[in-house]
N, C-alpha and C positions, 0 to 999 in steps of 0.2 A: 966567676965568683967576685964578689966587692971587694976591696982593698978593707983594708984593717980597720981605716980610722973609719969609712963612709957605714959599716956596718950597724951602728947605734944610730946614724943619722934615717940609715934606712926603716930602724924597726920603730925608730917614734912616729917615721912617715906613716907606717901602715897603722901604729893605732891610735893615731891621728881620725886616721882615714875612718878605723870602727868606731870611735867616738862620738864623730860627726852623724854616721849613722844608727848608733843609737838616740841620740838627740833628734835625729828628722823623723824617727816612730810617732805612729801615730798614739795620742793619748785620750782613752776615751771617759769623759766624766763620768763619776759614780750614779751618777740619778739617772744615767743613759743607760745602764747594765742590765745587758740581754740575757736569760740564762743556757746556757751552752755553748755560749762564745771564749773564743782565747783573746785578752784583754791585756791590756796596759795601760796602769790607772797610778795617779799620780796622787799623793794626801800629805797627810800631816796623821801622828801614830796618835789619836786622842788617848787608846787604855790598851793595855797587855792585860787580858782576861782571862790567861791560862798559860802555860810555858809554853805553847805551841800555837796560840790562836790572841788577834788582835785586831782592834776596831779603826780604820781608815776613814778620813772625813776629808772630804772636799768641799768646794763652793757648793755644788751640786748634793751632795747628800753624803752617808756613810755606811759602809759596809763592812763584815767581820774579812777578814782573812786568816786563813789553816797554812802552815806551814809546816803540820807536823809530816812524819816523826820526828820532826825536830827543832832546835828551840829559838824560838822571837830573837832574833840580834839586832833589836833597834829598840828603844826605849819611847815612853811617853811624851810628845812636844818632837819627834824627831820627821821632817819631810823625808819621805820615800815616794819611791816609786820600783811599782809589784809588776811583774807578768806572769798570767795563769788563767785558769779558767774557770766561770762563772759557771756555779754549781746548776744543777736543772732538775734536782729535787730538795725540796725544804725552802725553808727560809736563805734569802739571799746569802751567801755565800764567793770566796775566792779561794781557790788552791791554789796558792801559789808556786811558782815555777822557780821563780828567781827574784832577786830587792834589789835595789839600787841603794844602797847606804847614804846619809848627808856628806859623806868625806868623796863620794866616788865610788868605793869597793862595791862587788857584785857578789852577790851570794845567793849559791844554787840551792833547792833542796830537795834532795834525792828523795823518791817514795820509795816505801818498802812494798808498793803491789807492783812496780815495775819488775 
């Protein structure tokens, strides 16, 4: 077991460590989106369209994302980055999985078909 003081030094080591690998993800442009892919897509939030659905715009193009059943926690002008999966029926489409917030924070979103 670590000594008292090294414990804090330890646990910033490890999410350090997840950090890092969340940043070496691969990011794949919007105008690239396959549909039935599991993606991570990086934008800027142009419009919140409904408390649970919102439109992401990149260099490459723009696509809605669905985060219901629950509700949009990021606002219009705010850089995100989504991971979820590219709809493979209708209009394009992302369910997303989880946000990456401008501050950092990570926010999952649980389905209710699960």
């Amino acid at each position: 077991m670590l000594p008292t003081l090294a414990r804090p030094w330890a646990i910033v080591a490890a999410l350090t460590v997840t950090a890092g690998a969340v940043q070496a993800e691969t990011v794949t442009p919007i105008g690239a989106l396959q549909p039935g892919t599991v993606v991570t897509v990086q934008g800027t939030v142009e419009r919140v369209t409904d408390e649970d659905e919102f439109r992401l715009a990149d260099d490459s193009g723009r696509i809605e994302v669905y985060v219901g059943p629950n509700i949009v926690p990021a606002r219009a002008g705010d850089r995100v980055t989504v991971r979820g999966i590219v709809d493979d029926d209708g209009p394009p489409e992302i369910y997303a999985r989880e946000m990456v917030l401008p501050d950092g924070s990570v926010v999952r979103f649980p389905r209710s078909d699960e």
